[in-house]
LOBAVEX-436207 format. One record per residue (C-alpha): residue in one letter; x, y, z. Coordinates in Angstrom, 2 decimals. Example, Ala and Ser with C-alpha at 12.3 -4.5 7.8 and 13.67 -1.06 7.14 Angstrom:
resn:A	u:12.30	v:-4.50	w:7.80
resn:S	u:13.67	v:-1.06	w:7.14
***
This chain:
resn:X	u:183.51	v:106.19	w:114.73
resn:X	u:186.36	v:104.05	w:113.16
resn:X	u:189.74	v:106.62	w:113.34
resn:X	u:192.29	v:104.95	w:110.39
resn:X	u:194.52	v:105.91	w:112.97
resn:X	u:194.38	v:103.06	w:115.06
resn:X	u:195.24	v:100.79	w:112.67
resn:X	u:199.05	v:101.68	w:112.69
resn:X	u:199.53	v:100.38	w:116.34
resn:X	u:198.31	v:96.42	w:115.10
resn:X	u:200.78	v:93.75	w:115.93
resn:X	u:198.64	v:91.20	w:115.25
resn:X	u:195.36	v:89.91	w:113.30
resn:X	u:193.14	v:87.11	w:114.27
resn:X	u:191.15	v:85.36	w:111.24
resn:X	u:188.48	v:82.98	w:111.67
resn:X	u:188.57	v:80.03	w:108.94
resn:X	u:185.17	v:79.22	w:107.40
resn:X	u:183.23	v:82.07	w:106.12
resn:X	u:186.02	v:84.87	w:106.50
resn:X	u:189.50	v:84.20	w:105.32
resn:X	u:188.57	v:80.84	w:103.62
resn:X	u:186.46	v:81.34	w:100.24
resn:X	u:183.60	v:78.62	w:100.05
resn:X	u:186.04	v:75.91	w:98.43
resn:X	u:188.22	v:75.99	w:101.71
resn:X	u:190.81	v:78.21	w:99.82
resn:X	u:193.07	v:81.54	w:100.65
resn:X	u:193.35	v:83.58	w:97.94
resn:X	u:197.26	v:84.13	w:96.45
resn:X	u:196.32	v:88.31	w:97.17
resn:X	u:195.71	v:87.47	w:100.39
resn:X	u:198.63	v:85.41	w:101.05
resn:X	u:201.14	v:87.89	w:99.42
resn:X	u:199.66	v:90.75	w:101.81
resn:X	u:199.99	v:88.84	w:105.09
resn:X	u:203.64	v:87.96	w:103.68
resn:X	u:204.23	v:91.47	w:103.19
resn:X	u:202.60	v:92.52	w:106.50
resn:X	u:204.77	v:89.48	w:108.50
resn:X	u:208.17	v:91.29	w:106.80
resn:X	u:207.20	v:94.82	w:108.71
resn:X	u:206.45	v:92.81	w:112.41
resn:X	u:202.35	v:92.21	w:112.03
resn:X	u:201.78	v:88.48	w:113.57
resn:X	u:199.12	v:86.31	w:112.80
resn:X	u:196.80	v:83.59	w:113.54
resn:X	u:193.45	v:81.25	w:113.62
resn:X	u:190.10	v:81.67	w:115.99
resn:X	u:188.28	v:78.74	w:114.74
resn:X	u:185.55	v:76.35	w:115.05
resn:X	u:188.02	v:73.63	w:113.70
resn:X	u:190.06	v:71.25	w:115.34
resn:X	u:193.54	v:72.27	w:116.08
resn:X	u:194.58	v:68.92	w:113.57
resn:X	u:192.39	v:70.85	w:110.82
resn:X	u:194.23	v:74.24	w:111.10
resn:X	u:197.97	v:73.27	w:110.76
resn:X	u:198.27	v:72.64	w:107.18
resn:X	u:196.91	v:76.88	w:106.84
resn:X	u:199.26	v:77.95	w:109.32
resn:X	u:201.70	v:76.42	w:106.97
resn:X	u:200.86	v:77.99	w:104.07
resn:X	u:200.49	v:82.02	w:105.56
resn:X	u:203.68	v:80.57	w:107.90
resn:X	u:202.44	v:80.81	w:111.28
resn:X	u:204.15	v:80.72	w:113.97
resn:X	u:202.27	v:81.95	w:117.12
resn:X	u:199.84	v:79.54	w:119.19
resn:X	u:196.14	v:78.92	w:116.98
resn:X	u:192.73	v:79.22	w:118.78
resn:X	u:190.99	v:76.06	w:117.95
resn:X	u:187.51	v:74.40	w:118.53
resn:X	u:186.45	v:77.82	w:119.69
resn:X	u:188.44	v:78.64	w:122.50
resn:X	u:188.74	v:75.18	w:123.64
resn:X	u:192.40	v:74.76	w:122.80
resn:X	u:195.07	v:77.37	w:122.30
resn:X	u:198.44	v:75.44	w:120.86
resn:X	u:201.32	v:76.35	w:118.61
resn:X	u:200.93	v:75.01	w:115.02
resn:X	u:204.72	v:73.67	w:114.59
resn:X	u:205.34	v:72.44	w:117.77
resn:X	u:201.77	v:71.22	w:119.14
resn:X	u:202.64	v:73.05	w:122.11
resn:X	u:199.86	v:73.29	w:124.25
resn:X	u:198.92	v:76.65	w:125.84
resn:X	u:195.61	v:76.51	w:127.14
resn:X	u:192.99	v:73.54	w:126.96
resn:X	u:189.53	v:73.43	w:128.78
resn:X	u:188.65	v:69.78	w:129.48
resn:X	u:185.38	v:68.84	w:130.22
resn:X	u:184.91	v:67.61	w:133.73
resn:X	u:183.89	v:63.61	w:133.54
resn:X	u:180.62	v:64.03	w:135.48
resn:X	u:179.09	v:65.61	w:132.34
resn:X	u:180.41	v:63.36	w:130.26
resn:X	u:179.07	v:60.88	w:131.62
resn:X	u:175.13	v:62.28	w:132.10
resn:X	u:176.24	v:63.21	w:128.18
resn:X	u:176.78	v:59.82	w:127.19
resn:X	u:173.77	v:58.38	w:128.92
resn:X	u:171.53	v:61.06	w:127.46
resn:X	u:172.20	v:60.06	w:123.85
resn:X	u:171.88	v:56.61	w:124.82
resn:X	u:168.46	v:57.46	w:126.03
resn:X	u:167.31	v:59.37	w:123.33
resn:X	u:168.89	v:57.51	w:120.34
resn:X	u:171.44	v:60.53	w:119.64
resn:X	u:174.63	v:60.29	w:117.89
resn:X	u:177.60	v:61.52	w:119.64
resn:X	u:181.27	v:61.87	w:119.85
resn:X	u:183.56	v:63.12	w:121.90
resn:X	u:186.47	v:66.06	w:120.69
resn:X	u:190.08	v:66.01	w:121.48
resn:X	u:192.70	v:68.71	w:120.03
resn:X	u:194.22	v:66.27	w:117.47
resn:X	u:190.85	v:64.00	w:116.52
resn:X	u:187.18	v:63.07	w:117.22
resn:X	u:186.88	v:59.80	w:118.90
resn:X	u:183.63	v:57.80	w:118.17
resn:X	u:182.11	v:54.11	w:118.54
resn:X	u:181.33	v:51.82	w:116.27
resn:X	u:177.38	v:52.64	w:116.96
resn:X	u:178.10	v:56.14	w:116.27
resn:X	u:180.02	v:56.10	w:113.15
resn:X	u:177.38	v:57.73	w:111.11
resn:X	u:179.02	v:61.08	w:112.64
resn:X	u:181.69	v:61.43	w:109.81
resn:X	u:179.72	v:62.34	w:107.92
resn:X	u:176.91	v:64.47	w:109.03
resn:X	u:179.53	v:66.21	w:111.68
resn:X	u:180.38	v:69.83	w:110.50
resn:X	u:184.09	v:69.67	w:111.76
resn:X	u:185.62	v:70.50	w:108.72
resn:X	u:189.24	v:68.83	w:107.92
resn:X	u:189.03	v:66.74	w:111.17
resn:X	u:190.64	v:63.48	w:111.54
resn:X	u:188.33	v:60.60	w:112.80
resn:X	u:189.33	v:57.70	w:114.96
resn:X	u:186.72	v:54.91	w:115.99
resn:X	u:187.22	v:53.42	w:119.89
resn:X	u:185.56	v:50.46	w:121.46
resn:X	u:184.69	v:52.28	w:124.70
resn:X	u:184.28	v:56.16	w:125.47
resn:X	u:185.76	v:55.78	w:128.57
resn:X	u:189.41	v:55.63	w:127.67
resn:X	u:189.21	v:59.10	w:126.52
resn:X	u:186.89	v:61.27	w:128.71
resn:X	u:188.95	v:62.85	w:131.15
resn:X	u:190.39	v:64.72	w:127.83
resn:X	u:187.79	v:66.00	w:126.17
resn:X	u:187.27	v:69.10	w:125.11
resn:X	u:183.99	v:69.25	w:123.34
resn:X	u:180.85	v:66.64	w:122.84
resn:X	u:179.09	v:66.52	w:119.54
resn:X	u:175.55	v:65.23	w:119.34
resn:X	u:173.48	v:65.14	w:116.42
resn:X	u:170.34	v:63.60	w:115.06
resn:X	u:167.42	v:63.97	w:112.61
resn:X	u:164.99	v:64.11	w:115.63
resn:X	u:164.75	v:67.58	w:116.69
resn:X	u:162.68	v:67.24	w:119.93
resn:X	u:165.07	v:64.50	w:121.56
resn:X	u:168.24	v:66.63	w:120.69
resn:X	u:166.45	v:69.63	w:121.96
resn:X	u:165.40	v:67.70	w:125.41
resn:X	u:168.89	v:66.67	w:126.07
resn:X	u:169.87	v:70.59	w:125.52
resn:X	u:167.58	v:71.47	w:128.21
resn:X	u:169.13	v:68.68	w:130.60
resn:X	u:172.25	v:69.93	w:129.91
resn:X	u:171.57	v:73.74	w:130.94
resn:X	u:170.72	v:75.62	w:133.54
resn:X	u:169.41	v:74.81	w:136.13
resn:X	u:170.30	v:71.51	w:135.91
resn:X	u:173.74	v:71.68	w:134.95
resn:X	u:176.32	v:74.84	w:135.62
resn:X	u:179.51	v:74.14	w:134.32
resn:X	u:178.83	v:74.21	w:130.48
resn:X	u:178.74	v:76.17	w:127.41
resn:X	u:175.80	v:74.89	w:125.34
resn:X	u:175.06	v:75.43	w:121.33
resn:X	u:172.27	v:74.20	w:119.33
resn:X	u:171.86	v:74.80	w:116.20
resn:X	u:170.44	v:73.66	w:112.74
resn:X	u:172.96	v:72.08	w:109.88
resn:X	u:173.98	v:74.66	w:106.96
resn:X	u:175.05	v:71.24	w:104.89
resn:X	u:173.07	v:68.34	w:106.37
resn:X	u:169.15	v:68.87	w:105.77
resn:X	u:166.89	v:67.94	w:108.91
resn:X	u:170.38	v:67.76	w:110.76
resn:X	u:170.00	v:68.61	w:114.82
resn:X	u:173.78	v:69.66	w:116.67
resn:X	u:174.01	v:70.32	w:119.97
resn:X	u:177.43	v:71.24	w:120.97
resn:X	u:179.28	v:71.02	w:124.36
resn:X	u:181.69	v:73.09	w:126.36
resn:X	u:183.20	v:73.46	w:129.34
resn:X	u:181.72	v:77.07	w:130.62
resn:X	u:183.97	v:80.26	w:129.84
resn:X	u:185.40	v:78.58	w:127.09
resn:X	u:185.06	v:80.71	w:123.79
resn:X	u:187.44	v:82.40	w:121.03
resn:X	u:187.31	v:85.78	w:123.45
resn:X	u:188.42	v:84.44	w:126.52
resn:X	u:191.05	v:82.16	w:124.57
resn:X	u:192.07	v:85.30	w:122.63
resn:X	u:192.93	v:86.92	w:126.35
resn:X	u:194.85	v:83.69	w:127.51
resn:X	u:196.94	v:84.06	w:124.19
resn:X	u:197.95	v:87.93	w:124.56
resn:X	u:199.05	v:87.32	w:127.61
resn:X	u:201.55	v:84.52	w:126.37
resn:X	u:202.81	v:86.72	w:123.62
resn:X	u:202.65	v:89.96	w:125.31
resn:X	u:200.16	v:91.55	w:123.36
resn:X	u:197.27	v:94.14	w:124.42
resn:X	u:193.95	v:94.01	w:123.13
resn:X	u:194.18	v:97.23	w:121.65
resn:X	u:196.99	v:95.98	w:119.42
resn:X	u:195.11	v:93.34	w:117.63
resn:X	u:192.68	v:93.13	w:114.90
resn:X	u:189.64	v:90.26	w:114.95
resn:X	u:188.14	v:89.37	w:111.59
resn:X	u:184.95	v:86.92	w:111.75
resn:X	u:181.46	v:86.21	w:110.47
resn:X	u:179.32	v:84.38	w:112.29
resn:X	u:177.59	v:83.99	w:116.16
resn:X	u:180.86	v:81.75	w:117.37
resn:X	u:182.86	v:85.48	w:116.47
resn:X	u:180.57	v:87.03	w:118.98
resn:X	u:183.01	v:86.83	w:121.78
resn:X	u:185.81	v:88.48	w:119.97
resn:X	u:184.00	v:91.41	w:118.44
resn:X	u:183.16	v:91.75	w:122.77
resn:X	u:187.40	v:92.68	w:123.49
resn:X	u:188.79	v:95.73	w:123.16
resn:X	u:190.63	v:94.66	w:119.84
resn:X	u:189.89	v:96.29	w:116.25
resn:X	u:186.88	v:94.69	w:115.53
resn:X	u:186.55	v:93.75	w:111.40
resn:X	u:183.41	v:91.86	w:109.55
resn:X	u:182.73	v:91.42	w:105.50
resn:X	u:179.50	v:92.03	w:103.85
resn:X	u:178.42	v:88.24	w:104.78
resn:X	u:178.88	v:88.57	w:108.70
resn:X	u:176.05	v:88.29	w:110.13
resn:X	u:173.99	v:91.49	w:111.64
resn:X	u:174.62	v:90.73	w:115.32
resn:X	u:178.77	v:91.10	w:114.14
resn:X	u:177.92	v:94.22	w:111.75
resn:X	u:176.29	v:96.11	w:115.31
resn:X	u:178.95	v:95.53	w:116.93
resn:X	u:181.78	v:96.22	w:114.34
resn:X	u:184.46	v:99.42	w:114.01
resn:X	u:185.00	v:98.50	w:110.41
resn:X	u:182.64	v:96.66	w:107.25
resn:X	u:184.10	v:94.97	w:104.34
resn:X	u:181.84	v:95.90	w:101.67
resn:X	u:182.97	v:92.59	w:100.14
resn:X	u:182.55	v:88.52	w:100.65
resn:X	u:184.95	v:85.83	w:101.97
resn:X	u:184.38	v:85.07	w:98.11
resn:X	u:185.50	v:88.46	w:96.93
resn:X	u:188.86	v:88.55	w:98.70
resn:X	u:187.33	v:90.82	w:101.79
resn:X	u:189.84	v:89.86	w:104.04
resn:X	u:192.73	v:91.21	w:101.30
resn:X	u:190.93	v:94.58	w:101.09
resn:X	u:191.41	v:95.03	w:104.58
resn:X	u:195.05	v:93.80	w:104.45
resn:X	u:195.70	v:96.40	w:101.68
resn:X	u:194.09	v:99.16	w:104.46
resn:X	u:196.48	v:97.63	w:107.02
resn:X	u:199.42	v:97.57	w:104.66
resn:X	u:198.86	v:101.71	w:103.92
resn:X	u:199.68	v:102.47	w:107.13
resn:X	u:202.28	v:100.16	w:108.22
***
């Protein structure tokens, strides 16, 4: 059971983006800026675990004035928003890269390959702009893949046929292939959309959030994670204060100390802020 207590030892609170402190128009509320002003003047830090690139999160550091290293591309990077310092980044090795490549050529797949600061694709596979779901991401076309992939940190495939991008999936897991994370999933925006997403193994927002405490001396039990959806997982699996709104999704819900009875559309991220700020 949840003791209120715990919340006065928090130095620091971890948002995701897209579903949790972002409303669905990609904004932060003014209440919810104010509080994490107020909360920053009494010593609380703050920062991003997202999906996103590290390019797409620097303009909202900005505005709530962050200046602590961001988790971006979920886990994948860990690097301070003002000074592009890099922490932490978990390339891909080139050997799947290269089995990645030839798979989509194979099997008539788009795909393009993630860095921090952009997504690289060819000509041939500039239809990715717009059916990728890398929200605020900067683009930049190349004439060959192979000037980039010993730094890259995630592959993107996608297509409208579901079997091929599902075949490649299986080629790219176990047993065939150890060292990578693998996620395949279904567009939210892009009907009849196929993604299958590639990591580097161990790389996720919980181990990154680990690799960050121990560059700002913080412990896990002095931190606060607030997320919604299945790439939150490995957060809500720390030791940190674990925080979901009424749209998380049940698998976060199970596993959370505290429910916002409220949206990322109804300010749930303030109302916790406003607990925090009680206390502090």
């Amino acid at each position: 059971m949840f003791d209120r207590s715990s919340l006065k030892k928090i130095k620091l609170i971890v948002f995701d983006l897209d579903g949790t402190i972002l409303d669905n128009q990609g904004n932060i509320s003014k209440r919810t800026v104010s509080l994490i002003g107020k909360l920053q003047s009494k010593g609380v830090l703050f920062t991003f675990a997202s999906g996103r690139m590290h390019s797409a999160l620097t303009e909202y550091a900005k505005i709530l004035k962050i200046n602590i290293p961001v988790i971006s591309l979920d886990g994948c990077c860990i690097s301070n928003p003002l000074t592009n310092e890099i922490i932490s980044e978990s390339f891909i090795p080139t050997r799947y890269i290269n089995k990645a490549l030839k798979y989509a050529d194979l099997f008539l797949l788009n795909i393009a390959l993630c860095q921090a600061e952009a997504i690289y694709l060819t000509e041939s596979n500039s239809p990715m702009k717009k059916i990728m779901n890398k929200l605020g991401a900067r683009f930049e076309e190349i004439d060959d893949y192979n000037k980039i992939k010993d730094k890259t940190l995630e592959i993107v495939f996608a297509s409208d046929y579901k079997d091929n991008v599902k075949f490649v999936r299986d080629k790219l897991s176990f047993p065939y292939t150890l060292g990578l994370n693998i996620s395949y999933y279904r567009s939210r925006r892009q009907e009849g959309i196929y993604y299958l997403e590639v990591r580097k193994r161990g790389a996720n927002k919980g181990t990154a959030l680990k690799i960050l405490l121990k560059n700002i001396s913080i412990k896990q039990n002095q931190v606060a994670v607030i997320g919604d959806w299945f790439n939150d997982i490995s957060l809500f699996e720390t030791n940190a204060l674990k925080v979901t709104l009424e749209n998380g999704i049940h698998e976060l819900k199970a596993l959370a100390d505290i429910i916002i009875p409220k949206t990322n559309n109804q300010e749930g991220v303030a109302e916790f802020l406003e607990m925090l700020l009680k206390v502090k």
